[in-house]
N, C-alpha and C positions, 0 to 999 in steps of 0.2 A: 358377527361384527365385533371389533376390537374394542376394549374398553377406552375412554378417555383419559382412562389415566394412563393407558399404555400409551398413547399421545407422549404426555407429558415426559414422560422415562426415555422414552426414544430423541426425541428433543435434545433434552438434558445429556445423554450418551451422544449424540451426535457435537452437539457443545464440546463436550468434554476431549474428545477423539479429533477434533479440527486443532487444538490444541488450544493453552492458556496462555492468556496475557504474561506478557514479560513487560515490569514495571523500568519505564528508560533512565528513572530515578529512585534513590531506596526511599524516599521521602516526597507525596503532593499528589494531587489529581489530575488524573490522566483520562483522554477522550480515548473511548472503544476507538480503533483502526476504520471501523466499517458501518457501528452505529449512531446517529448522531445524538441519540439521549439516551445513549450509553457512556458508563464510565469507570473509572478503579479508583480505590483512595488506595495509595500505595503506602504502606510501612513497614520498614527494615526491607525493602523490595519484597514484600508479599502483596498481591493484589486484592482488594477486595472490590467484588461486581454492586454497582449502585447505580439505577435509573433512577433521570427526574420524571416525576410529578407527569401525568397525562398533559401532554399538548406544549410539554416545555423539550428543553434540546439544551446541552451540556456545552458550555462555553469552555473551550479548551485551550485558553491564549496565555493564561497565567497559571502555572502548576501550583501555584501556592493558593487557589482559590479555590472552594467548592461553587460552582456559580452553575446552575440552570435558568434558561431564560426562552422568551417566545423566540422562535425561530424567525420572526425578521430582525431582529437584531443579533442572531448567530451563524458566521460564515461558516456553515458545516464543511463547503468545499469535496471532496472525498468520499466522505463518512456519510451517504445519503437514503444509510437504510435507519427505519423508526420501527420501533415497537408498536404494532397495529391494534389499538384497543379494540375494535369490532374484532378481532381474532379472539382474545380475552373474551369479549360478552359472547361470545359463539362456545367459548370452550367451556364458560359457568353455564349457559344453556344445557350444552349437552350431560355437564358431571348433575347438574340439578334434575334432568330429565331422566337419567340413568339412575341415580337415588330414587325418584318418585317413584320408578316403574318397580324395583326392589322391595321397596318397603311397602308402597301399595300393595303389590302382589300377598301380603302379609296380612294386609287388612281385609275383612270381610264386612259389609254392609248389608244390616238386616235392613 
């Protein structure tokens, strides 16, 4: 069975291979295309990737704002994919269960 962290790497390679954000200004905050509390702070148009806060979603109406806020007050519209925290507590599950069984296997108990 595959590590979790090989999860992680393949993820991230698959990210990376779909291709990157292209900033539509060289300057402000921009909403992911596809996630709703996803975003980029863009400068000199380099993008850089920044999630709000669990349970918040990224107000994308003014580029000169950083603004995350509860999702009844932001028209995602579109962008109606979220960052799944129960995906996160399953994936610390499993790297904490994969550590225990390693380093346990090391210990011995008289």
């Amino acid at each position: 069975m595959p590590s979790p962290v090989w999860h992680i790497v393949i993820l991230m390679l698959v990210k990376t291979a779909w291709g990157q954000f292209q900033c539509p200004e060289p300057k402000g905050f921009f909403g992911d295309p596809e996630q709703c509390d996803l975003y980029y702070i863009c400068t000199n148009s380099k993008p850089e990737e920044k999630l709000c806060k669990d349970g918040l979603v990224f107000r994308d109406d003014n580029p000169k704002k950083e603004l995350c806020d509860i999702p009844a007050n932001v028209p995602c519209g579109d962008r109606t994919l979220l960052r799944e925290l129960l995906f996160y507590l399953l994936l610390l599950f499993s790297i904490g269960k994969y550590l225990f069984s390693y380093w346990g296997s090391c210990v011995t108990l008289e």
